[in-house]
N, C-alpha and C positions, 0 to 999 in steps of 0.2 A: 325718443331722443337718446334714451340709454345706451340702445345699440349702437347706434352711429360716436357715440362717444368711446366706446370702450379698448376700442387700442390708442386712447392720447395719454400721452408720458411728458407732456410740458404745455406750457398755455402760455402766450402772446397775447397782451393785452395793447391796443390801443390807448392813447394819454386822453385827449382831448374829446369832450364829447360820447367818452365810451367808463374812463374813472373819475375826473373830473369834470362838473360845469367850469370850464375855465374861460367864458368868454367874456365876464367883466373885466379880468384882469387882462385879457388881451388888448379888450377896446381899451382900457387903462394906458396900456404900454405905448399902441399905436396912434393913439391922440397924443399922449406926453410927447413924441417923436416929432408927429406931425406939427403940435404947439408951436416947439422948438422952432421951427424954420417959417410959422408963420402960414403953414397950410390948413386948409378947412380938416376938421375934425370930424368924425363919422357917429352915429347911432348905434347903441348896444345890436339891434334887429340887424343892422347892413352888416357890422362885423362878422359876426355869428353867422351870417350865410358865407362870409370868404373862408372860414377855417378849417382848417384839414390839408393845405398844399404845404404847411411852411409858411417861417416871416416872411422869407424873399417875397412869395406871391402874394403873401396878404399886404405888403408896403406896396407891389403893385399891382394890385387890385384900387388901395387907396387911388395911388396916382392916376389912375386911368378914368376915376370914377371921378375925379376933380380937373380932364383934359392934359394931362399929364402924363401919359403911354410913353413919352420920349423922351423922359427925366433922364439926367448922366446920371453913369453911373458915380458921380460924387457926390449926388443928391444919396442916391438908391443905399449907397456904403453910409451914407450919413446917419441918415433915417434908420437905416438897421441898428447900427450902434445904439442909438436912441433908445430903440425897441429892445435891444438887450440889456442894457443899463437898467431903465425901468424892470423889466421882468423881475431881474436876481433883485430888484431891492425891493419889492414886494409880490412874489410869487405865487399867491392865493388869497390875497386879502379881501377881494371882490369875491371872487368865484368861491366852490365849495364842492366837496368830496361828494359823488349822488347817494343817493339813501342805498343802505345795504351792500355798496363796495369793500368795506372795511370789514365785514362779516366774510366778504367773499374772500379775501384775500387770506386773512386769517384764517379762513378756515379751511384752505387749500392749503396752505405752508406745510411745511413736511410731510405731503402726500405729494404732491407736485408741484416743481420748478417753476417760476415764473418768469417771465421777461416783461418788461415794455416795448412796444414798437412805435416810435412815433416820427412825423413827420417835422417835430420839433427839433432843434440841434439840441445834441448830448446834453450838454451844461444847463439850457434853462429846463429840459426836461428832467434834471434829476434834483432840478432846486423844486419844481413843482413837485416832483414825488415824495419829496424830501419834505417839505410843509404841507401835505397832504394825509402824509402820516403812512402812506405805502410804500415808500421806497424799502424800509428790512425787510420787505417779506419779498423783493424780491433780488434774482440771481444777476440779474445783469439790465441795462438800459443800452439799447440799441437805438440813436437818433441819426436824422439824416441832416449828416456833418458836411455832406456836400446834393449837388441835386441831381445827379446820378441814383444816389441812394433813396432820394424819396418815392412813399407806394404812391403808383401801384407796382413802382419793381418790387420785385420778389428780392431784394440782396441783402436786405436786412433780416428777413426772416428767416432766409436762409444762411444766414450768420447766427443767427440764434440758437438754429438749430444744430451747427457744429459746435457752440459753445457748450452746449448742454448734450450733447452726443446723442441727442436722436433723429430717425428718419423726419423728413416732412408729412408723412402721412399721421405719424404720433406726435405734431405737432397742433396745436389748437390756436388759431388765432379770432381774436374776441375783438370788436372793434362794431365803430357806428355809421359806415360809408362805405360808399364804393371803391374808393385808394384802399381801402381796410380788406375787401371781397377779393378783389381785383389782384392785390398781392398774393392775397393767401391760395386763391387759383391759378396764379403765375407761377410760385413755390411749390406748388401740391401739398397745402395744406390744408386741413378741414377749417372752418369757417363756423361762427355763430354771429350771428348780426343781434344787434341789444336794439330794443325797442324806445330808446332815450337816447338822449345826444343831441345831433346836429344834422345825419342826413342819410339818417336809415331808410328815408320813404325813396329812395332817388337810387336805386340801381341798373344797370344796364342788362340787355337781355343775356336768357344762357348762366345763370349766377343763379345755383337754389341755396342758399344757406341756410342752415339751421337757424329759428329765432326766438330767442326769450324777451318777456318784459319785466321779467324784474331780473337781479343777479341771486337771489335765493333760488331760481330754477336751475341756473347754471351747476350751485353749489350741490344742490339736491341729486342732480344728474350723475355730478363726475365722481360725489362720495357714493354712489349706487355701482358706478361701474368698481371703483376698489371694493367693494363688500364684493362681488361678482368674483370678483379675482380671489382675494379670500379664501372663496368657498370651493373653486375649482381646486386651490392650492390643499386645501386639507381635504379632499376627497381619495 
């Protein structure tokens, strides 16, 4: 893995499923929403398979799954609202940081730059990083503020990548799906798929990514390729 790491100069982390289990607090938000108006409410297990597109898709996911595909959109604007109200007023209380992120993060800082990439909009994604206890350590949160921007396009990453002024090749993006692979192949970016999440077992063909299972391999990895560099440099 060392080798394939060692021109990355920034790292792309995925929100959901790849630094947080956040899907209690999802199904949280999305029941609170759906309460509100008096719709059927969903199981922790059904949530947790819709997550990764965005609220838009996950409110219609809900509707569809309760004969509902054709809700207006003043239901659909309702229900979002809903869903964002809920979030920012408790943004991890259910869910929880996976084991050994916080090692990872920390122990990348001032070796290299960080981002998020998510398919979350900006605002609740940086209230999750933000009670998550990751947001300092990293450079910027990139979410998709509109659905153009959601992966598997590549335009978020590739906005990351000008923010931080490196090619997409020295870009590393870390995430638990195929919108996560799928971007990062769109971008030309290198790719590691985490062995935890929500839907690492499910990629489509053509897609080799790098894969760890836990985030101390990750860390092991890319503080190997600086000591590499290091040692070229004092030669």
């Amino acid at each position: 893995m060392n080798d394939a790491l060692h021109s990355i100069r920034a790292v792309a982390f995925d929100l959901d499923g790849t630094l947080v289990d956040s899907a209690p607090d999802i199904q949280h938000a999305l029941n609170a929403a759906l309460k509100k108006d008096g719709l059927q409410r969903f199981e922790l297990d059904q949530v947790r398979a819709w997550i990764g597109d965005g609220p838009d898709a996950l409110i219609a996911r809900a509707l569809a799954a309760q004969g509902l595909a054709d809700a207006d959109e003043t239901l659909r604007q309702r229900l979002r609202r809903g869903f964002d109200v809920a979030t920012l007023a408790a943004p991890l209380s259910g869910g929880s940081v996976y084991p050994g992120i916080l090692d990872l993060v920390a122990g990348l800082h001032r070796m290299l730059p960080m981002v998020a990439i998510t398919n979350k909009p900006t605002p609740l994604a940086r209230a999750v990083l933000d009670a998550a206890g990751v947001l300092p350590f990293l450079e910027g949160v990139q979410g998709a503020d509109t659905p153009a921007l959601r992966k598997p396009a590549p335009a978020m990453l590739l906005a990351a990548c000008e923010q931080l002024a490196v090619a997409p090749q020295q870009m590393l993006m870390v995430g638990d799906s195929a919108p996560d692979m799928l971007s990062a192949h769109a971008a030309g970016c290198p790719a590691v798929l985490v062995g935890w999440g929500y839907g690492h077992q499910a990629l489509p063909g053509g897609l080799a990514p790098l894969r760890i299972d836990a985030p101390a391999q990750l860390l092991t990895a890319l503080r190997a390729t600086r000591r590499s560099d290091a040692t070229i440099l004092n030669t």
